[in-house]
Every structure is written in structure tokens, then in C-alpha cells.
ChimeraX commands (.cxc) that place a marker at each C-alpha (Angstrom):
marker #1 position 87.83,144.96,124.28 radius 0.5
marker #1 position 84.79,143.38,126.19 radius 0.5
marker #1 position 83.39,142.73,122.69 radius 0.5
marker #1 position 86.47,140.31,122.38 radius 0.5
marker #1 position 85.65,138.55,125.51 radius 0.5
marker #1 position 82.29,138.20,125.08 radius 0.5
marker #1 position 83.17,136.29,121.52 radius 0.5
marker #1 position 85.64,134.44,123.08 radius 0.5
marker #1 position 83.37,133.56,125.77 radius 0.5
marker #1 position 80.87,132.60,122.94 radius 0.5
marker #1 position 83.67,129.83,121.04 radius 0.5
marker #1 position 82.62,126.02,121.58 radius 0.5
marker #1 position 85.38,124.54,123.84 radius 0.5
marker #1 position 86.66,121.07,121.51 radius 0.5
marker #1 position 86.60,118.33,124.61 radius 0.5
marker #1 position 89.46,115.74,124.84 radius 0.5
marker #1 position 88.28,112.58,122.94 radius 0.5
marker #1 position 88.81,108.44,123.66 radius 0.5
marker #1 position 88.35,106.11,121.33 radius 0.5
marker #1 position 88.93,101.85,121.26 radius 0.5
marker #1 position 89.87,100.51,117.82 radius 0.5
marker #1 position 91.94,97.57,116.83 radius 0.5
marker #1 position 95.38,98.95,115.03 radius 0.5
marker #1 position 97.03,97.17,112.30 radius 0.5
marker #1 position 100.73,98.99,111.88 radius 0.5
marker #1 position 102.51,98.01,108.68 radius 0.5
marker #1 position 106.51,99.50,108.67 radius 0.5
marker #1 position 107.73,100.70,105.50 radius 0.5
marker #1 position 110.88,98.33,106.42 radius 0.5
marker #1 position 109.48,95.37,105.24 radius 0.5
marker #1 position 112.03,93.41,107.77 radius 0.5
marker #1 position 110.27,95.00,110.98 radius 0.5
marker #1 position 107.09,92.92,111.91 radius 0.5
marker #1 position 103.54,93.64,111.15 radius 0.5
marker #1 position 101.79,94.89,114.53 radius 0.5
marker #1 position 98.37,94.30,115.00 radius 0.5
marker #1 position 96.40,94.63,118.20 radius 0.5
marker #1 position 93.52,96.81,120.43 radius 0.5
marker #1 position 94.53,100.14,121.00 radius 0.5
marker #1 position 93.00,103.83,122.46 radius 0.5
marker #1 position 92.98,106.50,120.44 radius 0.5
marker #1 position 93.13,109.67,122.29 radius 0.5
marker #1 position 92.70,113.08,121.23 radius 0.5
marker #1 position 93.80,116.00,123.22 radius 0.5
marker #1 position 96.01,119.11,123.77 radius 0.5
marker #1 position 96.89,119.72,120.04 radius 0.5
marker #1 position 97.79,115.83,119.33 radius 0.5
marker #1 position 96.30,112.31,118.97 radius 0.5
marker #1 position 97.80,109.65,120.54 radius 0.5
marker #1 position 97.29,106.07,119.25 radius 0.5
marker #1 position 98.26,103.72,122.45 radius 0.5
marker #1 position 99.12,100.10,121.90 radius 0.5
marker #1 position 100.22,97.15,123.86 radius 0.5
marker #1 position 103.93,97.88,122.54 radius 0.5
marker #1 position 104.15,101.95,122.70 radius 0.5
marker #1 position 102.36,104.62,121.58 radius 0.5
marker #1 position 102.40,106.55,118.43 radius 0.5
marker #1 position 102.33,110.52,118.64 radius 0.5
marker #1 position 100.46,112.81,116.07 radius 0.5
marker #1 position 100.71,116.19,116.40 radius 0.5
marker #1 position 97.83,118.76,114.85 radius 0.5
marker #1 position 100.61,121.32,113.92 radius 0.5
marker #1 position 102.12,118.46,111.76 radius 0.5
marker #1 position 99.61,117.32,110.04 radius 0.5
marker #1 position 100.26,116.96,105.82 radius 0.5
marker #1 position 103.67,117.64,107.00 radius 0.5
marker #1 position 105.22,114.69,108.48 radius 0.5
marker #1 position 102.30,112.85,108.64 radius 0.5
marker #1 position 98.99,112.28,106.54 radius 0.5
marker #1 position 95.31,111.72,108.16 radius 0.5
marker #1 position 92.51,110.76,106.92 radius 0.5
marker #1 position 89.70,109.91,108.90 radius 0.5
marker #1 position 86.65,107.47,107.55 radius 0.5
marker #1 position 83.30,106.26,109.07 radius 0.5
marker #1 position 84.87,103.23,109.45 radius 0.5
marker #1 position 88.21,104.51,111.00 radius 0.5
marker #1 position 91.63,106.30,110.80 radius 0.5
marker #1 position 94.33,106.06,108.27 radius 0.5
marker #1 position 97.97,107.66,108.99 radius 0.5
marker #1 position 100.46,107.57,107.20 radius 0.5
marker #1 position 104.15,108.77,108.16 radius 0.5
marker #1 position 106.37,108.70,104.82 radius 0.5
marker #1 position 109.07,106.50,105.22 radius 0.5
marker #1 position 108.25,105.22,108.77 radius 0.5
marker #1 position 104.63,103.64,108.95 radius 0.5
marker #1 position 101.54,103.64,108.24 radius 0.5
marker #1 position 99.05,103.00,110.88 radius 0.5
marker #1 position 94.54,101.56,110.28 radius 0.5
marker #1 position 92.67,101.91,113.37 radius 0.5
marker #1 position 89.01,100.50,112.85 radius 0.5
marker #1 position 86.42,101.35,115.14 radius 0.5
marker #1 position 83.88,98.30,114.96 radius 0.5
marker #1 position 86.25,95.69,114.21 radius 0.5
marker #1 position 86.82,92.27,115.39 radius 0.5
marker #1 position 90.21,90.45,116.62 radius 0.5
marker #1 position 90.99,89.69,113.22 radius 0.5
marker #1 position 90.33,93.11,111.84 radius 0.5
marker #1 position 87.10,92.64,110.23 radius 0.5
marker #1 position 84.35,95.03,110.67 radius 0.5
marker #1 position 81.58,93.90,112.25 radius 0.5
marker #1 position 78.30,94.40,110.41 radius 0.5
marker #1 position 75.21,94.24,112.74 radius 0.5
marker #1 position 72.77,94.89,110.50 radius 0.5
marker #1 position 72.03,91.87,109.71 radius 0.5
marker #1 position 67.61,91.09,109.81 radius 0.5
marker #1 position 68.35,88.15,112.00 radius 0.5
marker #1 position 70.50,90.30,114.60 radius 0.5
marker #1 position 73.64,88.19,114.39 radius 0.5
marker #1 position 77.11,90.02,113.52 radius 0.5
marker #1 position 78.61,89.70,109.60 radius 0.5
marker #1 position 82.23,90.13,109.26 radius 0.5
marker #1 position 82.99,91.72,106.27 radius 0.5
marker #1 position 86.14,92.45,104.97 radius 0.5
marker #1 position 86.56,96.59,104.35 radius 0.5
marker #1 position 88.25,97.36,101.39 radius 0.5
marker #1 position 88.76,100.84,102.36 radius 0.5
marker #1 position 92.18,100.68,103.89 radius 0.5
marker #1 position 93.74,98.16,101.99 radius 0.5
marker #1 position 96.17,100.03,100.08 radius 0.5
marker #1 position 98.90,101.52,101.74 radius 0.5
marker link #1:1,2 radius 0.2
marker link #1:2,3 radius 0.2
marker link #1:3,4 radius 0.2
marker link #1:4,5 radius 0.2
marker link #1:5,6 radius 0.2
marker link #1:6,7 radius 0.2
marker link #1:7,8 radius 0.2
marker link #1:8,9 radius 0.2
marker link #1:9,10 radius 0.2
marker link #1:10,11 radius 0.2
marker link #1:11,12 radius 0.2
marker link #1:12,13 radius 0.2
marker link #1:13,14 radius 0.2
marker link #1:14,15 radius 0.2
marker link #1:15,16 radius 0.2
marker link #1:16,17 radius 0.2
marker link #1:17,18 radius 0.2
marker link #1:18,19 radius 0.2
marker link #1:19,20 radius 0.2
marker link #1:20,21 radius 0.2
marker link #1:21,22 radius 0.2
marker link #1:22,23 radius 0.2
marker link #1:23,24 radius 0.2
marker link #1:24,25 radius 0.2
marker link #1:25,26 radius 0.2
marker link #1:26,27 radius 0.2
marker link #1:27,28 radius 0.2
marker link #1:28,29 radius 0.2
marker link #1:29,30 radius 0.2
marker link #1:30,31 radius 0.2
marker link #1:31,32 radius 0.2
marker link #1:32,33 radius 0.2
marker link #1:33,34 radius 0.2
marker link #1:34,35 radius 0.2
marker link #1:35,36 radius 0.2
marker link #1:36,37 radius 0.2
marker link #1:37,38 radius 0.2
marker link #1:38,39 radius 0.2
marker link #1:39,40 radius 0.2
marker link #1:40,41 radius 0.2
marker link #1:41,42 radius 0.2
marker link #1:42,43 radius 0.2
marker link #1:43,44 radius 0.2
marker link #1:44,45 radius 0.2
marker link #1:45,46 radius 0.2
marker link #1:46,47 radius 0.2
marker link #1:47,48 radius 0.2
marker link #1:48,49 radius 0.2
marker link #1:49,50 radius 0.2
marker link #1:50,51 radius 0.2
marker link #1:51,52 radius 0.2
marker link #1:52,53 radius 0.2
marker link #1:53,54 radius 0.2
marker link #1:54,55 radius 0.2
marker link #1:55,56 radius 0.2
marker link #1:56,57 radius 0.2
marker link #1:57,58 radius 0.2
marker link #1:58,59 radius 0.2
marker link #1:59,60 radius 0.2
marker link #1:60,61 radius 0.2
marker link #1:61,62 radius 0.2
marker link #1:62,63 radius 0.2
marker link #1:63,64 radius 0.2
marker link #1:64,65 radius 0.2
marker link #1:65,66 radius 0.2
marker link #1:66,67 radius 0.2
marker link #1:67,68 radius 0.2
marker link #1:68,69 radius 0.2
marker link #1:69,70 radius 0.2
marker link #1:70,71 radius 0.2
marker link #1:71,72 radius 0.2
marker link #1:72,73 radius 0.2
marker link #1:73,74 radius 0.2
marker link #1:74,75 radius 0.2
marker link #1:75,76 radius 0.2
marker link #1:76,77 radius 0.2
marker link #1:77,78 radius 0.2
marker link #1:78,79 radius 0.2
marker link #1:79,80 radius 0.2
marker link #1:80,81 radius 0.2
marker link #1:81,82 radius 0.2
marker link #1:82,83 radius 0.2
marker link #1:83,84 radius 0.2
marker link #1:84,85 radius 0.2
marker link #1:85,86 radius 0.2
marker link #1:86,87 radius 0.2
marker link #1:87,88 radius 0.2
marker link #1:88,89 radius 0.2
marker link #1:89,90 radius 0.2
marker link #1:90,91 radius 0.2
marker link #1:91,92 radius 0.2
marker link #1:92,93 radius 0.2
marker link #1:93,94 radius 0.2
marker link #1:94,95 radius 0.2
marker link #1:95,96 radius 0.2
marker link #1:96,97 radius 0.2
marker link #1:97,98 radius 0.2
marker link #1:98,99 radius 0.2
marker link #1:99,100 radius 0.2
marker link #1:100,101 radius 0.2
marker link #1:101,102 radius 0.2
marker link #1:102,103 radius 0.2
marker link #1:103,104 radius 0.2
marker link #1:104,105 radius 0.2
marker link #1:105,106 radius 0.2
marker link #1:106,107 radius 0.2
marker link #1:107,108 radius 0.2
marker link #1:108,109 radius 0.2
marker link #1:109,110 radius 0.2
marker link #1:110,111 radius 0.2
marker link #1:111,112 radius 0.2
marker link #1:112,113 radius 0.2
marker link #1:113,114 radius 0.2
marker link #1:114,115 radius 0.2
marker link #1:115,116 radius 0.2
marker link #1:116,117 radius 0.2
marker link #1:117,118 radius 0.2
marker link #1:118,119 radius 0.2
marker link #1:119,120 radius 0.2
view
């Protein structure tokens, strides 16, 4: 039994995460508006929250590829809720949504357009 402990004891502890992003939500009713905005991502306690200026969306871990799709990029995160939403937050991204490329030689940002969450 101490040999449990002693593993247990041993397990990296997964710390709560925060994130800033700017969220583009597109509903799957095409009559309910495009949002698009800064948001938090947070991820704790089993779920990730994605907080915007009009509510916050819920994600469960336990659902995951059940009710809801992730997929996570070096740019961002795609979900995708079948029938309700889907949801692009991108990390380094501008007002508009662009990524911003610093890697410019002369140091100045270059917007780019990403293609990788285009398609819904």
C-alpha cells in the first residue's frame, strides 16, 4: 500500500491554465450572428472554459469526441459542437483575426491570413 502512495506521490500535478485569444464563433443557424471578439481560455477542473464578452462556452474533458470535437494547433483551438457551433480561438491574432507574424528581418508585425481554420 505505501508503494501506491509513493507513486501517487511521484504523478506530475496538471496546473490550471489561462490563455487570451481572439474567438470567432460561427452558429450552425445561419440566422444567429457571427460573434467575434477577445476572449480567455481557461483550463481547469476537468473542463475548458472559453469566456467572451457575451457568455461563456463550457467544454467538458469527459465529453470530448462526444458532444464536442477539439483540436488544438500551434496557432490555436478549433471546437466544434455538431449542430450548435463551432468555435476558432487564435492565440497571436490581431482585432481582425489575423495572425500576427513577427518574424519579419525588419522587426515590424505581418498579418497573414491562416488558412488553417477556415473550413468549418
Amino acid at each position: 500500500m505505501a508503494s501506491a502512495y509513493a507513486l501517487l506521490a511521484a504523478l506530475p500535478v496538471m496546473a490550471d491554465s489561462k490563455k487570451k485569444a481572439f474567438c470567432t464563433v460561427v452558429p450552425h443557424d445561419y440566422r444567429r450572428p457571427i460573434q467575434r471578439g477577445h476572449c480567455i481560455i481557461n483550463s481547469a477542473n476537468g473542463k475548458t472554459i472559453v469566456r467572451m464578452q457575451d457568455g461563456d462556452y463550457v467544454f467538458p474533458d469527459h465529453q470530448r469526441n462526444k458532444s464536442y470535437h477539439r483540436h488544438d494547433r500551434d496557432e490555436g483551438i478549433w471546437f466544434h459542437s455538431p449542430d450548435k457551433f463551432s468555435l476558432v480561438a487564435r492565440w497571436n491574432a490581431g482585432s481582425d483575426g489575423c495572425i500576427v507574424d513577427k518574424s519579419w528581418s525588419e522587426g515590424r508585425p505581418v498579418l497573414k491570413k491562416s488558412a488553417v481554420f477556415t473550413s468549418f
